[in-house]
N, C-alpha and C positions, 0 to 999 in steps of 0.2 A: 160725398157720401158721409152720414152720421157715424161716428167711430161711437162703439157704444161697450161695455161688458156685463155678460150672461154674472153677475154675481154668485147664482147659486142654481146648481143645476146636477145632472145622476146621471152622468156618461154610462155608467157599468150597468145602467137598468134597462132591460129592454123596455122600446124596440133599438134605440141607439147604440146599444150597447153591440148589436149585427150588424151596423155600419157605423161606424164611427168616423172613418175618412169621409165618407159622406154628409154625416153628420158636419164636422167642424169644416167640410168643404161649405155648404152651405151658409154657415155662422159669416166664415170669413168673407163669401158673396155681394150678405148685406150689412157687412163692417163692425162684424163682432173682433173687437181685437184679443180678448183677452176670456176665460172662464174659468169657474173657479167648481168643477167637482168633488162633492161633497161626502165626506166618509159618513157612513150610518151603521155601520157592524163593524168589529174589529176584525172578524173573519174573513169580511171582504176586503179589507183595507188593502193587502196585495196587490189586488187588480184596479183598485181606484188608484191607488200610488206608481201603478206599471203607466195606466193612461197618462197620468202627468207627465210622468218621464220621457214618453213617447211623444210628445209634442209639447212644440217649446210657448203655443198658447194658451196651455191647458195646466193650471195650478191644483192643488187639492187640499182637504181637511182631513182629519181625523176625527172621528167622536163613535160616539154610539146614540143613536135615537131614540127616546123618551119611549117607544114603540118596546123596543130590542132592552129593556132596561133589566126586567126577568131573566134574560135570557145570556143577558153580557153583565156582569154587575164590574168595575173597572174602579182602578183607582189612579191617581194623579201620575205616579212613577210610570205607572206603563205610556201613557197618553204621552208624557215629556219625554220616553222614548222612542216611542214611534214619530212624534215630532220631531227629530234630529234629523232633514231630510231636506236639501234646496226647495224643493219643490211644494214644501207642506206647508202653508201660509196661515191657517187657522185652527181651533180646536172648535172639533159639533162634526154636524148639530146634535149638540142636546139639549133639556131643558123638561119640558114639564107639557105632558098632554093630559089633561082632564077629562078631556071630550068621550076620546076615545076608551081610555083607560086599560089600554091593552097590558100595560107593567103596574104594580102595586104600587101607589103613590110614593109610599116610602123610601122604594128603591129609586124612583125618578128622581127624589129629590137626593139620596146618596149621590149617585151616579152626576146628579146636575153638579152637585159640590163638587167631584173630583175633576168634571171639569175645566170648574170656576178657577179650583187648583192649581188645572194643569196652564191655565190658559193666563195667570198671574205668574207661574215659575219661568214659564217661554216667553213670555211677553209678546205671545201673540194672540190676536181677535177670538171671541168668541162667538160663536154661531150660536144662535138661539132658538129652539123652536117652543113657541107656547101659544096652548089654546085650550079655553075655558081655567085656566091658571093665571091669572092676572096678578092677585095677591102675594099666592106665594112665591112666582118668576120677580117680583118686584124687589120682594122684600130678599130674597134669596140669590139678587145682582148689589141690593143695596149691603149686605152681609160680605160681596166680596170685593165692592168697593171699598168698604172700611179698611181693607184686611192690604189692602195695595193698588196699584194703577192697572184696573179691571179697564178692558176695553169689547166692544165687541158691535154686533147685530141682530134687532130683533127683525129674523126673516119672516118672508113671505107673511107681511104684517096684514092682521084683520081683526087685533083687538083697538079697543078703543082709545081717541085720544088723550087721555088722561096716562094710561101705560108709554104712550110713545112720546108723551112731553116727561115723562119720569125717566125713561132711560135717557134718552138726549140732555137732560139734567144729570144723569149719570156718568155722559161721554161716549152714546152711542149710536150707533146710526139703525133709520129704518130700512129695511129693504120691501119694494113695492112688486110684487106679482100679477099675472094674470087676471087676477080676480078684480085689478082694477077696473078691467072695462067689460064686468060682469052687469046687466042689468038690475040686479038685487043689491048694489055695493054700494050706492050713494053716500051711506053714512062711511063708508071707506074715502070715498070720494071726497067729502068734506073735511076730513082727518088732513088728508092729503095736500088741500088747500093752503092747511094754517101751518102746515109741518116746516121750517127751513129747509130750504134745498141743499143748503151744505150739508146734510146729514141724510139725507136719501142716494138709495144703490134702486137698481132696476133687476131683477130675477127673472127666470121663467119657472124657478122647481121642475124642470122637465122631468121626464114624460110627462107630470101631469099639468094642470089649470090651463091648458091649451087658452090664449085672449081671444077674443072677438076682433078678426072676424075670420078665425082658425077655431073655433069653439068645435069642441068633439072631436078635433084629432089629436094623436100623441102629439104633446109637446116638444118642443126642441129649443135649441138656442137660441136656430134664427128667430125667434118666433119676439123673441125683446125686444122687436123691434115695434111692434105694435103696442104693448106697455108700454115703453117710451114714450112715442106719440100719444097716449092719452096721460099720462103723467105731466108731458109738457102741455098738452090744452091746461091742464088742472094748473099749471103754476103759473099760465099766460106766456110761455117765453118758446122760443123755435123748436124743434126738434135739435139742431146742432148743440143750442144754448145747454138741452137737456142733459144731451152725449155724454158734452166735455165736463158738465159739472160733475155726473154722476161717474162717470169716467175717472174725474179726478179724486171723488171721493174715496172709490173702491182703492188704490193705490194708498191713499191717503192712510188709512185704514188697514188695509191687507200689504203695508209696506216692504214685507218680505219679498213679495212677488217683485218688485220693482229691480232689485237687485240679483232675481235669481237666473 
């Protein structure tokens, strides 16, 4: 069986969030070893941080989401203490959504600095999320690479190859989602090709981007298994070959977890 890790994924959101045993029963089924639950509110963070603890396959982050930016404005001191936790392996996601623009850009990019911050003082990964922000995510990693040994992940990746050879020139890895074996995603697809594979992780973002050929159901863990598989067609090599590399990346990367 493919030993594989859900990199980035919302235990506490439903529908998962009303079975959870079922949930990471499942995961573990089709040889999810490991995932990494993802803080997006400080308010939640209790119960993302109780799910960790309650199961010894289940890691977590802290942050606040580019979304929640309005709503949570945060600074480094709090983020490097809520990090004091075995089980808290990264800081995010946050970062920069344009798209949407649910928080005042200003405060997304406050909030992305603190962070960049928090995620330099701990010395641990940053989680990224950005979209229609290319420019200023770049320039705003490149700002905190100056400043010290920034590391992190631009997840559930769909901007262009030009952003994903910049951060990997930075020192960070992409993470690949559902969306890879979307029919409209080709120019993903191509991205994906020229990318090193030492530097790709496999996601689901559950509940949502459910992959093909689970498209329009909630998402879940188990479901990486099918990004996998079209991630390893994209690079020519097995599914196993995929597992272990991307497997050994996430550890690589989220070194915390390895030891907790």
């Amino acid at each position: 069986m493919t030993r594989l890790v859900d990199s980035h994924c919302h235990l506490d959101y439903p529908p998962m969030a009303d079975d959870v045993a079922g949930t990471l029963a499942r995961a573990r089924a089709v040889g999810i070893d490991a995932l990494l639950t993802i803080g997006t509110k400080l308010r939640d963070f209790p119960r993302v941080r109780a799910l960790a603890e309650g199961h010894p396959e289940v890691f977590c982050s802290v942050g606040v989401h580019p979304h929640e930016a309005a709503n949570e404005a945060t600074d480094a001191a709090r983020l490097i203490a809520l990090a004091d936790h075995p089980k808290v392996v990264g800081i995010g996601e946050s970062g920069l959504d344009y798209y949407y623009d649910k928080s005042p850009r200003e405060q997304q990019r406050a909030n992305f600095r603190a962070h960049i911050r928090a995620a330099l003082d701990t010395g641990l990964p940053l989680i990224v999320h950005t979209r229609d922000a290319e420019e200023d995510t770049a320039s705003l990693l490149k700002e905190g690479c100056a400043a010290g040994r920034l590391r992190g992940v631009l997840h559930c990746f769909t901007s262009t190859r030009a952003l994903a050879e910049q951060a990997i020139a930075l020192g960070f890895y992409i993470s690949i989602s559902g969306i890879i074996t979307f029919k409209n995603a080709e120019g993903l697809r191509e991205t994906v090709r020229a990318l090193p594979l030492e530097r790709l992780l496999v996601e689901t973002d559950s509940p949502y981007l459910a992959p093909v050929p689970v498209r329009g159901k909630p998402c879940e863990p188990a479901y990486v298994v099918h990004t996998a598989a079209k991630v390893a067609v994209l690079k020519g090599i097995t599914v196993d070959e995929l597992g272990r590399a991307t497997t050994a990346n996430f550890f690589a990367l989220f070194d915390k977890a390895a030891t907790a």
